[in-house]
C-alpha positions as CSV (number, residue, x, y, z in Angstrom):
1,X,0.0,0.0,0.0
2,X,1.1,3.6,-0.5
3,X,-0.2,6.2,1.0
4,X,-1.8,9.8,-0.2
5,X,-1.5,12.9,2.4
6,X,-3.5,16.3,1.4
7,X,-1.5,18.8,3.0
8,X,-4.0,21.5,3.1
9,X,-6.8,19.0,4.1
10,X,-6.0,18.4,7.8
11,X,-3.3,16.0,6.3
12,X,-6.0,13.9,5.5
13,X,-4.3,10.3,4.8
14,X,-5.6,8.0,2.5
15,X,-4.1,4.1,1.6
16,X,-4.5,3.0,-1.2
17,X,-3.5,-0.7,-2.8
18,X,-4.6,0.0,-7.4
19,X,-1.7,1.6,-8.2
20,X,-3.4,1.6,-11.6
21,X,-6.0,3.8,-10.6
22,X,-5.6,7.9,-11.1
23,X,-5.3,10.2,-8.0
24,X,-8.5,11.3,-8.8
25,X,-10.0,7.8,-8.7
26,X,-8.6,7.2,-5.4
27,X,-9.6,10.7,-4.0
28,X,-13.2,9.4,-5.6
29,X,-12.6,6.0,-3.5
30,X,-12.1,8.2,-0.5
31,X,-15.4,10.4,-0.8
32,X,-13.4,13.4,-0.8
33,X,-14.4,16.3,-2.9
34,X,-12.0,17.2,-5.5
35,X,-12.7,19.9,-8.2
36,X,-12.7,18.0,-11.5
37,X,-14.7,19.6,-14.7
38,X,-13.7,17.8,-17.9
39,X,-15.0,14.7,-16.5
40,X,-11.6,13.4,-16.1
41,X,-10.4,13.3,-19.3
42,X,-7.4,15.8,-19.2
43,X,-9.4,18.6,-21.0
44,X,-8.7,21.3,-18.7
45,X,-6.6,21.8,-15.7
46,X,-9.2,22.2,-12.6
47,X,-8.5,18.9,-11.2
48,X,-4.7,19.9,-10.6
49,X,-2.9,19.2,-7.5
50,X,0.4,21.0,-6.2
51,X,2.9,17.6,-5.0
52,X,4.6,19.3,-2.1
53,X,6.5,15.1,-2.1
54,X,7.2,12.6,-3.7
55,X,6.9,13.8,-7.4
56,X,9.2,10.6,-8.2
57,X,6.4,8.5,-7.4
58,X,4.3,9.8,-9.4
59,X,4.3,8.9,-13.9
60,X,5.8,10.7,-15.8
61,X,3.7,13.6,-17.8
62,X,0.6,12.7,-20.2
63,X,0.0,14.1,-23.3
64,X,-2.5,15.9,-22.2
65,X,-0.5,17.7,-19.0
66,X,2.5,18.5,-21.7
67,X,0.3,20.5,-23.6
68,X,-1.0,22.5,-20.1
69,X,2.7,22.9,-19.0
70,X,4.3,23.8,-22.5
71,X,1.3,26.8,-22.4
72,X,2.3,27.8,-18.7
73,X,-0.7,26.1,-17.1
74,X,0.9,23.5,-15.6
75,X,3.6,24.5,-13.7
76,X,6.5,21.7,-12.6
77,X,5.4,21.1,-8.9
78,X,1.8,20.5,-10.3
79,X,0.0,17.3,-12.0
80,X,-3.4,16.5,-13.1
81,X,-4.9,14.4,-10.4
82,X,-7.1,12.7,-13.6
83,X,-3.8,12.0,-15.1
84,X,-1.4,10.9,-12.6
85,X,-0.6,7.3,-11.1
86,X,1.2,6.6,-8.2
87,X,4.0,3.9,-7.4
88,X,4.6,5.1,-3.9
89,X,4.2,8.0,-1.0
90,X,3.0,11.5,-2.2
91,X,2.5,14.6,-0.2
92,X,-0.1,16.9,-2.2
93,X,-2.1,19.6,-1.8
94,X,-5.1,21.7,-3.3
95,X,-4.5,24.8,-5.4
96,X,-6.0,28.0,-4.1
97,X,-7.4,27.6,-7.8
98,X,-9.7,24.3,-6.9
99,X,-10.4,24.8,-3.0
100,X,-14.2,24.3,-2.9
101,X,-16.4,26.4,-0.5
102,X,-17.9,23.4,1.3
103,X,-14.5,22.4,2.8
104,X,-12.3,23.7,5.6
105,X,-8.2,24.2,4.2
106,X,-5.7,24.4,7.0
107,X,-4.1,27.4,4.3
């Protein structure tokens, strides 16, 4: 298992074992609300997450984030949680950009 810790979320931990599964999926899996509008298909860049650790752990860029970081949207400490796999521990957190008004960040 390898674990997920939202910073800016109470460092909210979450295990998780389908390492084939997107960070979205497993924020899904967790029944935490995470801004996503392109119904996770890499179409826009609202479902990003800033990695604060662990950005070895994570794939290496899609297509579709390439295009987002060779336009400046993307910058290099942040992934597309509809886009990124994990292989081990990551430390994330929400961009100021996706906090939702129904939840409580600790910044």
């Amino acid at each position: 298992m390898v674990k997920i810790v939202i910073e800016n979320l109470g460092r909210k931990e979450l295990l998780v074992n389908n390492l084939s599964n997107t960070v979205l999926t497993h924020l899904q899996e967790n029944f935490l609300d995470w801004m996503h509008a392109c119904g996770a298909k890499g179409r826009c860049t609202t479902c990003k997450m800033v990695v604060i650790d662990g950005m070895e752990n994570i794939n290496e860029l899609t297509k579709a984030e390439l295009k987002y970081k060779n336009a400046g949207a993307l910058l290099h400490n942040e992934r597309l949680t509809c886009q990124a796999t994990i292989n081990g521990d990551i430390t994330i957190k929400v961009p100021d950009s996706g906090k939702l008004p129904h939840l409580t960040y600790s910044d």
